[in-house]
C-alpha positions as CSV (number, residue, x, y, z in Angstrom):
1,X,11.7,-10.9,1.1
2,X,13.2,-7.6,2.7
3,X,14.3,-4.1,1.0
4,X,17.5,-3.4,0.3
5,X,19.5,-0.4,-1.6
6,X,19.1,-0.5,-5.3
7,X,19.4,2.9,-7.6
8,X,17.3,2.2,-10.6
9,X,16.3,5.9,-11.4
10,X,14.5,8.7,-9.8
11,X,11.3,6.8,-9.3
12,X,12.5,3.2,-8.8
13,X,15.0,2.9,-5.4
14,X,14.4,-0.1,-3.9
15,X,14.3,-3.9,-4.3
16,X,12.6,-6.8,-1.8
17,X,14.8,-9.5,-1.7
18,X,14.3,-13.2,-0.2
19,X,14.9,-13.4,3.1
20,X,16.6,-16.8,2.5
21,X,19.8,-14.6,1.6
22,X,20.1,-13.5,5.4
23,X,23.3,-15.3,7.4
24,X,22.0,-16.6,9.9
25,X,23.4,-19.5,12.7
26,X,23.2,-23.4,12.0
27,X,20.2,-24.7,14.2
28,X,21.3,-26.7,17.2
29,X,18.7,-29.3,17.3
30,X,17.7,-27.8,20.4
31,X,15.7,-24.9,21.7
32,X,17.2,-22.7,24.1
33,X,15.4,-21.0,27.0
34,X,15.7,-17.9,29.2
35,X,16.1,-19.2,32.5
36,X,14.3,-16.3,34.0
37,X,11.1,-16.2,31.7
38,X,8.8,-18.3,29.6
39,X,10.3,-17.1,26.8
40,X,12.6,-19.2,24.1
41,X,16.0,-17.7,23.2
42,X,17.3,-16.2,19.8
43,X,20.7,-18.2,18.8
44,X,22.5,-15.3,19.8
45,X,20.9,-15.2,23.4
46,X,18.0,-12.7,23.0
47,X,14.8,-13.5,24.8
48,X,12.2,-13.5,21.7
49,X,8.1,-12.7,22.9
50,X,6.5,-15.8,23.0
51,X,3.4,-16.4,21.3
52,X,0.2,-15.0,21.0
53,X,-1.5,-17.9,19.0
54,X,-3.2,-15.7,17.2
55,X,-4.3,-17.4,13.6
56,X,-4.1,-14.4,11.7
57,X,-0.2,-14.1,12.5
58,X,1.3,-15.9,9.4
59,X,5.1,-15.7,7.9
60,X,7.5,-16.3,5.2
61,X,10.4,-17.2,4.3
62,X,12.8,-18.7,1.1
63,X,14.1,-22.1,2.4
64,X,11.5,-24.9,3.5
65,X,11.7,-25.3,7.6
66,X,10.9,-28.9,7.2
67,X,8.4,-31.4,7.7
68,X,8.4,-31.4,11.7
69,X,9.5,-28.2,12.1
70,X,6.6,-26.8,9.8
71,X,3.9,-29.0,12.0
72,X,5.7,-27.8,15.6
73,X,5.6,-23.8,14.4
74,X,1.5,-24.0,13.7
75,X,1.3,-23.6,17.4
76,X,2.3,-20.1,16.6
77,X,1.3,-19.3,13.1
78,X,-1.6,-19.7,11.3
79,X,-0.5,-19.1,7.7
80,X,2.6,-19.4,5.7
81,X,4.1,-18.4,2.3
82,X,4.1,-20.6,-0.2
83,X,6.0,-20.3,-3.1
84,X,4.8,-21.9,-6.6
85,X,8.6,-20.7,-8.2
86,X,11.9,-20.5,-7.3
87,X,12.0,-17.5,-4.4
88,X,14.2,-14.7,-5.3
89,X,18.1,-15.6,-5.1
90,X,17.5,-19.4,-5.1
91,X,18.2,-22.0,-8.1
92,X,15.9,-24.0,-6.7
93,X,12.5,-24.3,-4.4
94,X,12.2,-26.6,-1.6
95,X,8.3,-25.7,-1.1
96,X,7.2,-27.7,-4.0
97,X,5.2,-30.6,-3.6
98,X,4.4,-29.6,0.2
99,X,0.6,-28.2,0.0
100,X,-1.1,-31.6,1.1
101,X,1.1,-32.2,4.2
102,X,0.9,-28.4,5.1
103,X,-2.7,-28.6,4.8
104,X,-3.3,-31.7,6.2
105,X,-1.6,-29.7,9.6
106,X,-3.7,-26.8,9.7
107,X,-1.5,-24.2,7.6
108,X,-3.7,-21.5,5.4
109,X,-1.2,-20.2,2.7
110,X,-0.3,-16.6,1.3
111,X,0.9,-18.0,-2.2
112,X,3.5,-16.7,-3.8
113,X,4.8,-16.3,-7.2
114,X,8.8,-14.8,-8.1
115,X,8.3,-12.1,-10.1
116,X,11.2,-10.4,-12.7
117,X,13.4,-7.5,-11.9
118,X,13.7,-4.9,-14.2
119,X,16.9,-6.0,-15.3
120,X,15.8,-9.5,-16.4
121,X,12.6,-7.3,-18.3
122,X,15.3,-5.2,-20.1
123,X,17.2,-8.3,-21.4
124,X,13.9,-9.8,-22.2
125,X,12.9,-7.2,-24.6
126,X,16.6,-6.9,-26.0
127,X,15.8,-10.7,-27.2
128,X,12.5,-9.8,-29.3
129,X,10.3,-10.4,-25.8
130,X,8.0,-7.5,-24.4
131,X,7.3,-6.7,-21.0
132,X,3.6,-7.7,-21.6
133,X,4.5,-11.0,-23.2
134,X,7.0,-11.6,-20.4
135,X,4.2,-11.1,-17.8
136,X,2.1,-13.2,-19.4
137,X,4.5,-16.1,-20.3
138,X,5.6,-16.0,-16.4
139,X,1.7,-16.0,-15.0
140,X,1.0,-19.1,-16.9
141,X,3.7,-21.0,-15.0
142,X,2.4,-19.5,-12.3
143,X,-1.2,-20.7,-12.8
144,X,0.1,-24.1,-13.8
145,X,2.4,-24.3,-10.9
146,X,-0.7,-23.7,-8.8
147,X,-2.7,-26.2,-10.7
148,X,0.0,-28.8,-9.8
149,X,-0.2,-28.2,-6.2
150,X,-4.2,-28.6,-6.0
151,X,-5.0,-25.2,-5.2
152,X,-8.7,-24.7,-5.8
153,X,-10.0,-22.2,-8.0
154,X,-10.2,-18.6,-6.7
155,X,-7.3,-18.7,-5.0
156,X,-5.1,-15.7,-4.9
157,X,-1.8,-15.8,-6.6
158,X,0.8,-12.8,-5.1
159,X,3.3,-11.9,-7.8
160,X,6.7,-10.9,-6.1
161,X,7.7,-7.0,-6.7
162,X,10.8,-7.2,-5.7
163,X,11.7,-3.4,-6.7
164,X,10.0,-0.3,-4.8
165,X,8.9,2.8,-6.1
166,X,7.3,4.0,-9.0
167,X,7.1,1.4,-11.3
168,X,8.8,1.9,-14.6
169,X,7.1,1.6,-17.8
170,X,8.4,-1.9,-18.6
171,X,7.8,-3.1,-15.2
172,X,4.3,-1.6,-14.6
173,X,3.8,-3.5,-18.6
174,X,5.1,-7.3,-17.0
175,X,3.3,-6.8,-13.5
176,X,0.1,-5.8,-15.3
177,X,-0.1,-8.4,-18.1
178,X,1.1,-10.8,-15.3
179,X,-2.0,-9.8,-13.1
180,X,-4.6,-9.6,-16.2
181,X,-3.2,-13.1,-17.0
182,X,-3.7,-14.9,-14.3
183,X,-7.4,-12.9,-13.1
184,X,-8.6,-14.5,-16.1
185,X,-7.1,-18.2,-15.7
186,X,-9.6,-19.4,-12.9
187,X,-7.7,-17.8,-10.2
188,X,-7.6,-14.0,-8.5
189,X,-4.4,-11.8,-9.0
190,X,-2.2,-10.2,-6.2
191,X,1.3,-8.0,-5.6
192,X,3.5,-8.1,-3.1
193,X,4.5,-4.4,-3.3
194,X,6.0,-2.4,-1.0
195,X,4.0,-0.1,1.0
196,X,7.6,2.2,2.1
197,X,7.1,5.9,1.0
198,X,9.4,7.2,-1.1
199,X,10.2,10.7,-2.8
200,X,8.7,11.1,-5.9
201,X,7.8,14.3,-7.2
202,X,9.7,17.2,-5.4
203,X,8.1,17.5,-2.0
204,X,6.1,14.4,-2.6
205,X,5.8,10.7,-1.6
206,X,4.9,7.0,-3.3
207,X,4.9,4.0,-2.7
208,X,4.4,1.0,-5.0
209,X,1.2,0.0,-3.5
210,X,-0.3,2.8,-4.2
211,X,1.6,2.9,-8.3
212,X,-0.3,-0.4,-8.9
213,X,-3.4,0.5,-7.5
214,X,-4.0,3.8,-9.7
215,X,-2.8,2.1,-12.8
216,X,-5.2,-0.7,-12.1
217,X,-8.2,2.1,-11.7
218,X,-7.0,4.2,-14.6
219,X,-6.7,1.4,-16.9
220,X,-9.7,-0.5,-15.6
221,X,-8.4,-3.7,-15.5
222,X,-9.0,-6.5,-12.4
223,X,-9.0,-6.1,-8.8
224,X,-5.2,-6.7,-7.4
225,X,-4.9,-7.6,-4.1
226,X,-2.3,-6.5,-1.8
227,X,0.2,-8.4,0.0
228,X,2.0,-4.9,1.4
229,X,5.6,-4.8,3.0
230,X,6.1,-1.7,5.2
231,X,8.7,-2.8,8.1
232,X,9.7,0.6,9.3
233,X,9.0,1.4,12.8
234,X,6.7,2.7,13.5
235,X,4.2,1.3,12.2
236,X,5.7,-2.2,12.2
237,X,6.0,-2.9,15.4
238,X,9.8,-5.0,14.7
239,X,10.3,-9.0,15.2
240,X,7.1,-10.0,17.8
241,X,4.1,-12.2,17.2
242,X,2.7,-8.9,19.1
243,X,1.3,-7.8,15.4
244,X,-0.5,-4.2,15.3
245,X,-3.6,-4.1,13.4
246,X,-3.0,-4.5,9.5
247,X,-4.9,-1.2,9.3
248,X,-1.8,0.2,11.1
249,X,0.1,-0.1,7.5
250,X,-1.9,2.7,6.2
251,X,-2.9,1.3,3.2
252,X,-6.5,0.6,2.5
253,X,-7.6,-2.7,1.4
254,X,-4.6,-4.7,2.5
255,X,-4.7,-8.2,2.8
256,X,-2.0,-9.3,4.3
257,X,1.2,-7.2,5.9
258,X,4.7,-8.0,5.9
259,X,5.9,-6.0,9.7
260,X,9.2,-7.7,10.0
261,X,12.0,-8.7,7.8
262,X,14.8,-10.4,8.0
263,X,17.6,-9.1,8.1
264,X,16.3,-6.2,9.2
265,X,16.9,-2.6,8.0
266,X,18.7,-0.6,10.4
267,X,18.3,2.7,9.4
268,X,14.5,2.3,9.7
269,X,14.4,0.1,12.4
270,X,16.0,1.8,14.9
271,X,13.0,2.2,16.8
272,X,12.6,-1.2,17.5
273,X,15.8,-2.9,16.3
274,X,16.3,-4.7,20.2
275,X,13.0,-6.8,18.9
276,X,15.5,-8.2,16.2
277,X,18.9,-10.5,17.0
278,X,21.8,-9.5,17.8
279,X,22.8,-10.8,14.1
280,X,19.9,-8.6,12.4
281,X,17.6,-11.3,11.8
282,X,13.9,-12.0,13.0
283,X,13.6,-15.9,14.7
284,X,10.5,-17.9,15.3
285,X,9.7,-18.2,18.6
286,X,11.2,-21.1,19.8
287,X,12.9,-22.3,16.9
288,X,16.6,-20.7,16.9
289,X,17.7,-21.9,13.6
290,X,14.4,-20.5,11.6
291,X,14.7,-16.7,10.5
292,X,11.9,-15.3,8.6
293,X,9.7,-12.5,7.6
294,X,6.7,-11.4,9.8
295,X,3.1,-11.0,8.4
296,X,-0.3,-10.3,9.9
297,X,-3.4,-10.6,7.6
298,X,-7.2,-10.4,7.4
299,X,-7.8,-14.3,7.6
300,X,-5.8,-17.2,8.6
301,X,-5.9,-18.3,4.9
302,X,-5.4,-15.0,2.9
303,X,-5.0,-16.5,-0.5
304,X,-8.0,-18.4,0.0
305,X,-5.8,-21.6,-0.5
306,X,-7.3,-24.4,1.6
């Protein structure tokens, strides 16, 4: 999931996308090493930092690492993403049917459901189907999804927002029948939402984060929590398992951060862009052929999905 440029209106002007879409380099089979350091190589010959082990460090990404791959990267994770649909961009979703074997090596989860884009909402209502009905159609395969994959009860579902902003009326309608639906299924709601400030109002910022959370208060519905992306630097400190404190996101009541995305943005990464590739992307450490998305969180299981 990363931003990228997308004009919707005034108070919609971004979209997260999968970071799946990124180009990145075939893996090599192999890991290559800095021959002056400890640290392994990105495939274009950057020296990534290695390591902190630190179980709170999780990430995501579109594509499924695989089996081995998955069970060598623990070392240096102690969550992943998980998605229960197809991620955003694919026809197809290779995490499906993975829950035992990830848990079985240790993983925690952040689980994650695809959400619509406004677009898709639009066309939806055109065809005698509301936003509301939409959102609640979608969180049932969600919830059923996450039935299939044994996840116990309680755990938190994270509904992909891909678009930033101010939510517009139809998509504040899906994302909040979506969350309403699933808080009363047996399991808790959650957005991923971006936490990027934005102009708004002249001489004024947003961010979605904070859209959701006073329509959520105003309309007193159930407690959404938040998955926040905010990879501009600073705060984020760019592509290291060297995570600031999730407070450092500026949002209260986070639960889980997404720092680094892949590719990266330049024009708000500048800062820290020599953290990233040469090609723009973030690498695991280690694992040259394995570009993801960065995330620190409040628990080495932040969707509760063990």
């Amino acid at each position: 999931m990363r931003f990228a440029a997308l004009v919707l209106s005034a108070a919609c002007v971004a979209t997260l996308a999968g970071c799946s879409r990124a180009s990145a380099p075939k893996a090599s089979g192999e890991v290559a090493w800095d021959q002056t350091s400890s640290s392994p190589l990105s495939p274009t010959g950057r020296t990534i930092p290695s390591g902190s082990g630190n179980p709170n460090l999780g990430f995501d990404r579109n594509d499924y690492p695989g089996d081995e791959t998955m069970a060598a990267m623990r070392s240096q994770f102690g969550f992943t993403g998980y998605w229960l649909n197809n991620p955003p961009g694919a026809d197809s979703n290779s995490w499906k049917g993975k829950r035992a074997l990830l848990r079985a090596q240790g993983w925690g989860f952040l689980v994650l459901a695809n959400g619509r884009l406004d677009a898709e909402i639009l066309k939806a209502q055109k065809k005698g189907t509301s936003a509301a009905e939409l959102g609640r159609k979608d969180a049932a395969q969600a919830v059923a999804a996450a039935k299939a994959e044994a996840f116990p009860a309680n755990t938190i579902l994270f509904l992909d927002q891909e678009e930033g902003g101010r939510l517009l009326d139809e998509q504040a309608a899906y994302l909040l029948a979506w969350t309403e639906s699933v808080s009363t299924s047996g399991f808790k709601a959650g957005v991923y939402a971006s936490a990027q400030p934005v102009s708004d109002a002249p001489g004024t910022t947003i961010t979605t984060v904070r859209d959701i959370r006073t329509r959520v208060t105003a309309q007193h519905l159930h407690t959404v929590a938040i998955f926040a992306a905010q990879d501009q630097c600073p705060p984020a400190p760019g592509c290291t398992t060297a995570a600031k404190p999730i407070s450092s996101v500026n949002e209260p009541d986070v639960i889980a951060w997404q720092y680094a995305q892949s590719p990266r943005r330049p024009e708000i990464t500048q800062s820290c862009g020599k953290t990233y590739s040469s090609d723009g992307n973030c690498y695991a450490p280690g694992f040259p052929g394995v570009f993801l998305d960065m995330n620190i969180a409040t628990s080495s299981d932040p969707s509760h999905g063990r």
